[in-house]
C-alpha positions as CSV (number, residue, x, y, z in Angstrom):
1,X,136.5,130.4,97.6
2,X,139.1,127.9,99.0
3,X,139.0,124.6,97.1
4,X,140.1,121.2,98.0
5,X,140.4,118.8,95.2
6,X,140.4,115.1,96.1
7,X,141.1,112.6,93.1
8,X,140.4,109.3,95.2
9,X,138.5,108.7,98.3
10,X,137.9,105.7,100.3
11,X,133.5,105.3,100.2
12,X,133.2,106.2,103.8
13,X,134.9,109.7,103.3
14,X,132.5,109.9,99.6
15,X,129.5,109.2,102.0
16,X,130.5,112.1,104.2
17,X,130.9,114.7,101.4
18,X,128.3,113.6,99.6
19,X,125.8,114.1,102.5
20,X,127.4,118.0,103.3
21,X,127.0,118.7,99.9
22,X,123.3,117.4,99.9
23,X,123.1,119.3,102.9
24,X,124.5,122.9,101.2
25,X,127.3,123.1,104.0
26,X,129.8,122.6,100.8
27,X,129.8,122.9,97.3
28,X,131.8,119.9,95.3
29,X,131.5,118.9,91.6
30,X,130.3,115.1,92.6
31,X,132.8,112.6,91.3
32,X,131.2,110.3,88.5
33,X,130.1,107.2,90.6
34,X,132.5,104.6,89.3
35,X,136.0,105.6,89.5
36,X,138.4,104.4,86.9
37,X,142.0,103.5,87.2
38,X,144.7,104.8,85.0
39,X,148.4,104.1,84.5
40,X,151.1,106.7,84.5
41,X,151.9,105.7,81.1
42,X,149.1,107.0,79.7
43,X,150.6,110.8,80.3
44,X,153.3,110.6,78.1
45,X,153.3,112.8,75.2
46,X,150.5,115.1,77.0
47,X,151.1,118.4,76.5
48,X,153.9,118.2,74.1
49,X,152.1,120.4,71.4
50,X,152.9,123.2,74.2
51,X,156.8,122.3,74.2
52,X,157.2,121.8,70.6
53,X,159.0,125.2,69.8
54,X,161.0,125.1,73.4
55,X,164.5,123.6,73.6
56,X,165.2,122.0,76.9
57,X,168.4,123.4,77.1
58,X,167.1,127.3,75.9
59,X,164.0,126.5,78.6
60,X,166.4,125.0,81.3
61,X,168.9,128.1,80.4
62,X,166.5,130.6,80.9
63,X,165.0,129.4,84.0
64,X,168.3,129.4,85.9
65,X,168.8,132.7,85.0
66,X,165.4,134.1,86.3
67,X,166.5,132.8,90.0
68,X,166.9,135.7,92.1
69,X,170.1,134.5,94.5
């Protein structure tokens, strides 16, 4: 099933989508009803437990090697 994932939407367009899904013309996980803002910032450092054992040079290294030229 194709899926579309939209972080932000204006109210008009949350209206619209709202009412198709009401409808059953399309399926969307409703969006919690007060949207929150959040700053870049508060990415850093996510996902670094997945990097920990990776050099950036090995990973960067291996990487270039995998392109097929």
């Amino acid at each position: 099933m194709p899926t579309l994932t939209v972080e932000l939407l204006n109210p008009k367009a949350r209206t619209i989508l709202d009412g198709l899904a009401d409808t059953g013309l399309i399926a969307i996980d409703k969006p919690p009803k007060q949207w929150s803002t959040y700053s870049i910032m508060e990415l850093k450092g996510l996902g670094a437990e997945l990097w920990k054992d990776e050099s950036a040079d090995e990973y960067l290294r291996k990487e270039r090697e995998s392109w097929d030229f």
